[in-house]
C-alpha positions in Angstrom: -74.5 0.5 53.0 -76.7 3.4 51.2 -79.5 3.9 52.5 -82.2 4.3 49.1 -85.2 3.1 47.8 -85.8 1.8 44.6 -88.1 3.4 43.0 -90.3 2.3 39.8 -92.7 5.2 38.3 -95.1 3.2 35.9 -98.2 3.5 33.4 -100.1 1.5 31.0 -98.4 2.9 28.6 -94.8 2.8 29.3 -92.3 2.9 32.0 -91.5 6.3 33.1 -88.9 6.6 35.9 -86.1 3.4 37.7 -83.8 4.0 39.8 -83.0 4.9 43.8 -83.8 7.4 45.5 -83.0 9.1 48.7 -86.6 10.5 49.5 -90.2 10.1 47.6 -93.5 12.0 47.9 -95.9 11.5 46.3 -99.4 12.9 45.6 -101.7 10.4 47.8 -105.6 10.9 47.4 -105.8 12.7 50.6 -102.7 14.3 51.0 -99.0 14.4 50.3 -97.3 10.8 51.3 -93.3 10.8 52.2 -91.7 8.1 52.3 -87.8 7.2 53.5 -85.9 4.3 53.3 -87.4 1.5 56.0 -91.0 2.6 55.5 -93.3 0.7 57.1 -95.3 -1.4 54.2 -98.2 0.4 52.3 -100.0 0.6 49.3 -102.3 4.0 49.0 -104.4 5.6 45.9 -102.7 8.4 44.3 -104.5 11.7 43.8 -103.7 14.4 41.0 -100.6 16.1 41.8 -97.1 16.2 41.9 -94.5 13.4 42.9 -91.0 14.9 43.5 -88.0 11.9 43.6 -84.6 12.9 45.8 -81.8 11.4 45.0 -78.6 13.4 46.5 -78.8 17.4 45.3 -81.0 16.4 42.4 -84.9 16.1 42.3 -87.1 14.3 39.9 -90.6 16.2 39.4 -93.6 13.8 37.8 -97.6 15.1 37.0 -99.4 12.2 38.2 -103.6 11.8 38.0 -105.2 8.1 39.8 -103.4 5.4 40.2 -101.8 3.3 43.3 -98.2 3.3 45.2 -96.6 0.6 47.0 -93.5 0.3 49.5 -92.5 -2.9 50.3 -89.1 -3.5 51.6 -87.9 -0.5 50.1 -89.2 -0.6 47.1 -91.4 1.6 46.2 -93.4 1.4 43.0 -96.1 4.1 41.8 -98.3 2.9 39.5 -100.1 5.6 37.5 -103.0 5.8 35.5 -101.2 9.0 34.0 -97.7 10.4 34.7 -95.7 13.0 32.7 -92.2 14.0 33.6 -91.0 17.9 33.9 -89.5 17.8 31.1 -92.6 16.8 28.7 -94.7 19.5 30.1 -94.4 22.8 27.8 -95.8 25.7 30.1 -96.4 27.7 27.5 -98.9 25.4 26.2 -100.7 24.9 29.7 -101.0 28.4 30.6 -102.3 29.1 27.0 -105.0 26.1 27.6 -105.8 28.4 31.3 -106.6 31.4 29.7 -108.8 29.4 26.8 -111.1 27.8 29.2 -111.2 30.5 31.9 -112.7 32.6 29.2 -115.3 30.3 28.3 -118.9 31.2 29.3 -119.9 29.8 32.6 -121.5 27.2 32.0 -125.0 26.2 32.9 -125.1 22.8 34.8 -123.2 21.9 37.5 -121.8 18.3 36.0 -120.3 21.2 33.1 -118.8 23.5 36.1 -117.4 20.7 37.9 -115.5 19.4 34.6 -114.6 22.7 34.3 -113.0 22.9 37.9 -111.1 19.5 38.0 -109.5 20.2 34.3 -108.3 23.4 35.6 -107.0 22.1 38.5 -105.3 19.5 36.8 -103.7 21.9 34.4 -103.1 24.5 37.2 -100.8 21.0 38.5 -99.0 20.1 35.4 -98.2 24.2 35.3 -96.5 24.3 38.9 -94.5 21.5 37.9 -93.4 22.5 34.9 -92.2 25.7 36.3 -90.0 24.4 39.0 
């Protein structure tokens, strides 16, 4: 009997990831979440970060920002408001994108800083990922 989960990763937009899966994490608001097969039910808000799907010697990476995953009776199912696989990041592109808005004056208000902060940390994401 294997012993996987089945495992939906899922936008507005599109589906982005089916199949099964040895191990899950995923980026939870607060933390990183694991999951195995014979979780315990759950449903948690994602956060913005990385989800990493195990499946024998191979690994999945995703960039996810908001959204909500379930497991139920091993099936788990992240539901995304945004999720972009390894392979559609271009790091090039991100660390170019770094360098543009670190060397933008510092901005004046704190709303402006704070923007500032959570796009960088969000590129500063997609980057790690797409360097694996």
């Amino acid at each position: 009997m294997a012993m996987k989960l089945n495992c939906n990763v899922l936008t507005p937009e599109r589906q982005i990831y089916e199949g099964q899966v040895d191990f899950a994490v995923v980026q939870a608001y607060d933390g990183e979440m694991g999951f195995l097969y014979n979780h315990a039910p759950l449903i948690s808000e994602l956060g913005t970060g990385e989800i990493r799907l195990r499946s024998g010697d191979s690994a999945e990476y995703f960039y996810v920002d908001g959204g909500f995953v379930e497991i139920k009776n091993n099936s788990l199912i992240i539901l995304a408001q945004q999720a972009v696989s390894k392979q559609d990041l271009k790091p090039e592109e991100l660390e170019s994108r770094i360098k543009e808005i670190t060397a933008l004056p510092k901005p004046e208000t704190f709303e402006e800083r704070l923007n500032i902060d959570i796009e960088l940390k969000k590129l500063k994401a997609r980057l790690k990922i797409a360097k694996r």
